[in-house]
C-alpha positions in Angstrom: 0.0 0.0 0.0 1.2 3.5 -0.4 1.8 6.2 2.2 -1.4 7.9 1.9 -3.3 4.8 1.3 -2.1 3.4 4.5 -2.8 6.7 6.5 -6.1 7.2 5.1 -6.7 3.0 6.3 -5.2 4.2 10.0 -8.0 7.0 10.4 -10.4 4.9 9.3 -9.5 2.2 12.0 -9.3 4.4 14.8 -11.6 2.7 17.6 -11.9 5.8 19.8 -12.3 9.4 20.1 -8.6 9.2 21.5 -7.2 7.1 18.8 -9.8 9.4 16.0 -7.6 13.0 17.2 -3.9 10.7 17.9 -3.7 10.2 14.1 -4.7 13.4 13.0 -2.2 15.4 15.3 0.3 12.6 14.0 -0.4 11.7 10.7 2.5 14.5 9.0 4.9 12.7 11.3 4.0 9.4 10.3 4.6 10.2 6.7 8.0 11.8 7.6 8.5 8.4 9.4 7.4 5.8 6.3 9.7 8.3 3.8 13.0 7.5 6.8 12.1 4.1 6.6 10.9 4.0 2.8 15.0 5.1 2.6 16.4 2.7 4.6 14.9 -0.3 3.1 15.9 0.5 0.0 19.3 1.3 1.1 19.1 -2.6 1.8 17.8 -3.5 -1.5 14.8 -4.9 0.2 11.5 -5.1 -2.2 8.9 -2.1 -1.5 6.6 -4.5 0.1 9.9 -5.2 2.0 10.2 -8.9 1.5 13.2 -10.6 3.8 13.2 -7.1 6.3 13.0 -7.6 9.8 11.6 -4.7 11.2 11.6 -3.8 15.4 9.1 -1.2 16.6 10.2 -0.3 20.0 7.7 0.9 22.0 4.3 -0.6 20.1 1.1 1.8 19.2 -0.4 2.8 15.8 3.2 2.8 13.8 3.6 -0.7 14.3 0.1 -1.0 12.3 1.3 1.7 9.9 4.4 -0.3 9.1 2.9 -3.6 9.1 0.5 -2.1 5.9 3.3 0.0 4.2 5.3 -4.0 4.2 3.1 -6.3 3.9 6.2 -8.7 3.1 8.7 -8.0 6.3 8.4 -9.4 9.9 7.3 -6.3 11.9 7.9 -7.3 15.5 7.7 -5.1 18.6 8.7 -4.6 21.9 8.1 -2.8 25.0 4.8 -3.0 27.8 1.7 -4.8 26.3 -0.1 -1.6 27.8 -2.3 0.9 25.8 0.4 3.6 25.1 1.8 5.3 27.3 0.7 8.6 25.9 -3.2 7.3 26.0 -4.3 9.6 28.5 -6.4 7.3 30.2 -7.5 5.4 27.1 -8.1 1.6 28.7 -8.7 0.2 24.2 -6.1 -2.5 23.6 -2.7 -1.8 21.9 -3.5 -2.2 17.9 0.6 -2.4 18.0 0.2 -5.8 19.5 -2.0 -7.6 16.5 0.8 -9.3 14.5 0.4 -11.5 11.9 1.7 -14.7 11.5 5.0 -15.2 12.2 5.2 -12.1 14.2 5.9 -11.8 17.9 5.7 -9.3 20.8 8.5 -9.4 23.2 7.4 -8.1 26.4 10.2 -6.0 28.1 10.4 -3.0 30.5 12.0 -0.7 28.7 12.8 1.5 32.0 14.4 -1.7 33.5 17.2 -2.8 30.8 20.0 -2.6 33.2 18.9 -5.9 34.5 20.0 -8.6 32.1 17.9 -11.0 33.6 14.9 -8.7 32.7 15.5 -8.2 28.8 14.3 -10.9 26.5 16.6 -13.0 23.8 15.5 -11.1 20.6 16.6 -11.8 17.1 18.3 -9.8 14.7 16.5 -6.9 12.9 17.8 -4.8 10.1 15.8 -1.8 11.0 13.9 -0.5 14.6 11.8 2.3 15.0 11.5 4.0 18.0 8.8 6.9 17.8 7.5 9.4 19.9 8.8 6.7 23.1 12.2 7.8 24.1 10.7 11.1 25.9 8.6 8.6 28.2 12.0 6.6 29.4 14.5 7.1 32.5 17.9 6.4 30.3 18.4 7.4 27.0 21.8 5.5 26.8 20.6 2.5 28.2 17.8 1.9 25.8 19.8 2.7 23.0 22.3 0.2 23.7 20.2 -2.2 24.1 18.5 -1.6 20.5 22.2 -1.8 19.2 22.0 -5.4 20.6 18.9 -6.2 18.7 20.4 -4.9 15.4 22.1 -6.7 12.7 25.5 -5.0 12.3 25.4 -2.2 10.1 21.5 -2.4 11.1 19.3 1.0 11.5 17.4 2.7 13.7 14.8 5.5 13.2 14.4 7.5 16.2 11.5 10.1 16.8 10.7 12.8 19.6 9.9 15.9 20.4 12.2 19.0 20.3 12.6 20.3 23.7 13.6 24.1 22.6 10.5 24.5 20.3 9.9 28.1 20.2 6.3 27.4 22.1 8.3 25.8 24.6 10.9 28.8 25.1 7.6 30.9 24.7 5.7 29.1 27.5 9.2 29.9 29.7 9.4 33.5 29.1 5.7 33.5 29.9 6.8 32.1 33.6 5.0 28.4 32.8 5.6 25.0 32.1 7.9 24.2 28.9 5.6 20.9 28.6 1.8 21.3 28.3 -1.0 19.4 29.6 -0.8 17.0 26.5 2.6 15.9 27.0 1.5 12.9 29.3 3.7 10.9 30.9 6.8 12.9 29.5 10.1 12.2 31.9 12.7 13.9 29.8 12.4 15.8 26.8 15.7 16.0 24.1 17.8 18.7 22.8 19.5 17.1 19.3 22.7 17.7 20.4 21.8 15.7 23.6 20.2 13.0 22.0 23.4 12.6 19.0 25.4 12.2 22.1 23.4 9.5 23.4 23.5 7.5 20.5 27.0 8.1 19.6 28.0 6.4 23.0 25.3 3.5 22.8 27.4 3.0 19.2 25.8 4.4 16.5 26.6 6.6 13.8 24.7 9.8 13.2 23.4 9.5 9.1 20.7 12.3 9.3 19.4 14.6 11.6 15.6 16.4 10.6 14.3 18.9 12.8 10.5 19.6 11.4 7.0 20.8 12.1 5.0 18.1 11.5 2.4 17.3 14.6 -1.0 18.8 13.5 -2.3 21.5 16.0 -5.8 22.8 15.5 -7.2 26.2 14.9 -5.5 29.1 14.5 -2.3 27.6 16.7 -1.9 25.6 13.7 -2.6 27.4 11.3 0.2 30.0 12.8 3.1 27.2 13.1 2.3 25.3 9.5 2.8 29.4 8.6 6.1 29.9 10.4 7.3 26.3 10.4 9.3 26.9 7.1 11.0 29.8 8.4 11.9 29.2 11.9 15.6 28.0 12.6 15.3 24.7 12.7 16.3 24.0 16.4 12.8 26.1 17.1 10.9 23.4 15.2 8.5 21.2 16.9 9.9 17.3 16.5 13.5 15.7 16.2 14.2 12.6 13.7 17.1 10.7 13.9 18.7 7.9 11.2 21.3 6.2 12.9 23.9 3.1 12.0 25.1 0.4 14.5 29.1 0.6 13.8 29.8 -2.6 13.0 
């Protein structure tokens, strides 16, 4: 299926009032996300329907759905807490990241507990992870980017997504004398600068291969209107989200 196709099936899916305004806010980013990944597998010389990838979503929730449509042909496994999302605001629907398909597997792991050994689950290789909007909700940056290393094929990728924590609302929302995060942010521990975050991955071994700084979560009203105006012009360390494309060094 193509991007839009795929999108367009997501919406239609969406079980809840939660899940109906999720995809909407998200659905730019998700695109961004398919055209990183859309690059890495064919940097592998996988098929478009991604026949022979193995594909990890770390931290399971609509994009494991979006990716399982956009590659009908790769393994799309996940891992992370069989919970509704962490971001669900009190949503109790089940995950939709957890219905694989044959062949497919969940591993359950506590993604705020990988310093114990005895804790993280035997995965196999995979040539690509994802790990979207998740990092943000997690005590140790370093920690669980190492231990995505491990569950990468050398030379494997990973595609990391989060928000920017020097948006220009955010500074705005300082020099106003409140709270960088709003009250959507739920469940937010730490929040990333890029230079920050390129440091983290550097010392859990990976190589930096692009770094995207864009507007793409879709605010209502005339908010939105305002940042889809601005978003072109700001300097990008103002702008909303952060994407990463890393390596594992061999």
């Amino acid at each position: 299926m193509q991007t839009e196709e795929v999108l367009d099936q997501l919406a239609a899916r969406a079980s809840d009032a939660h899940e109906r305004w999720y995809v909407g806010y998200h659905r730019r980013r998700y695109r961004f996300l398919l055209e990183r990944v859309d690059a890495l597998r064919a940097a592998t010389g996988a098929p478009s329907s991604g026949e022979g990838l193995r594909i990890l979503d770390v931290g399971p929730y609509l994009q494991t759905a979006v990716l399982r449509a956009r590659y009908p042909e790769a393994i799309v496994n996940s891992a992370g807490q069989a919970d509704p999302e962490l971001d669900a605001g009190g949503s109790d629907h089940s995950n939709p990241g957890l219905e694989g398909r044959a062949g497919e597997r969940h591993f359950e792991v506590d993604l705020n507990a990988l310093d114990d050994p005895g804790r993280v689950p035997a995965l196999p290789e995979h040539d690509i992870a994802v790990m979207a909007e998740v990092i943000e909700h997690l005590y140790s940056a370093p920690a669980v980017l190492a231990q995505i290393a491990r569950w990468l094929r050398p030379g494997g990728h990973l595609v990391l997504q989060t928000p920017n924590a020097v948006a220009l609302h955010k500074r705005l929302r300082i020099l106003a004398g409140r709270s960088p995060c709003s009250v959507t942010d739920h469940g937010h521990i730490h929040e990333f600068m890029v230079g920050e975050l390129t440091d983290a991955a550097a010392e859990a071994g990976f190589d930096v291969d692009g770094v995207w700084l864009r507007n793409y979560f879709e605010r209502p009203g005339v908010g939105g209107r305002f940042w889809t105006a601005v978003g072109p012009v700001l300097p990008p360390k103002m702008r909303h989200g952060i994407t990463l494309s890393l390596t594992k060094r061999s």
